[in-house]
C-alpha positions in Angstrom: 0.0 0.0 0.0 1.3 3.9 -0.8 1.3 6.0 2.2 0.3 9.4 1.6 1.0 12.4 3.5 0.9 16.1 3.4 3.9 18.4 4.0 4.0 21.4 4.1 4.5 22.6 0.1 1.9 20.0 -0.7 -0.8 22.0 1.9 0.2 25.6 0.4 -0.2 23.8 -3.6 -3.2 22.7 -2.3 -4.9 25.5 -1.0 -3.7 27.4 -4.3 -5.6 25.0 -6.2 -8.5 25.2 -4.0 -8.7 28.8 -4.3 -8.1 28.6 -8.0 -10.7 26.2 -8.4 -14.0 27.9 -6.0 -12.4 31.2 -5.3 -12.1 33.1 -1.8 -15.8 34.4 -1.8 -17.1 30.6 -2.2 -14.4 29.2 0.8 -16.7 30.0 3.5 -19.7 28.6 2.2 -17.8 25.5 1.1 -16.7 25.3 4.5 -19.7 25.6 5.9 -21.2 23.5 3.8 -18.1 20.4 4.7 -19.2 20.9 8.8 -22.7 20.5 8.2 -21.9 16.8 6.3 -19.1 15.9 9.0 -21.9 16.4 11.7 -24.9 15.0 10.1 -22.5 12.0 9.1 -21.9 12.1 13.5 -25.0 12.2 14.0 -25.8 8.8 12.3 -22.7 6.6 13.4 -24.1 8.0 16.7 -27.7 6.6 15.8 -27.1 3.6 14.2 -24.1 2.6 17.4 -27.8 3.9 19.9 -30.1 1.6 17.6 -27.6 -1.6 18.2 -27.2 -1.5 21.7 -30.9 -1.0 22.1 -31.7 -4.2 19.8 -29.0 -6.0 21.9 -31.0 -5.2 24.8 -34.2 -6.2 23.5 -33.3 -9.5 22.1 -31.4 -10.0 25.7 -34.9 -9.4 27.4 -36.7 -11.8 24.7 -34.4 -14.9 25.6 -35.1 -14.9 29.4 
């Protein structure tokens, strides 16, 4: 497998590009925008791991 990691230049190239590419007005909203996912994305490994425990203690209750 090829590690990857990012230095340095390769973080300065790649904000260049990403500045190129949406420009600075558009950075916040893009920002923005990557939060909202990353906590909505939360939110459901936190309700799926809730719903899993709770069938493991219903099926639990259902054997005894």
């Amino acid at each position: 497998m090829i590690g990857f990691t990012l230095g340095g230049p390769e973080g300065i190239i790649l904000l260049v590009l990403v500045l190129v590419l949406f420009g600075g007005s558009q950075l916040p909203k893009l920002a923005r925008n990557l939060g909202k996912a990353q906590k909505e994305f939360k939110d459901g490994l936190d309700e799926a791991k809730s719903d899993d425990s709770s069938d493991d203690t219903e099926s639990s209750k259902a054997d005894s």
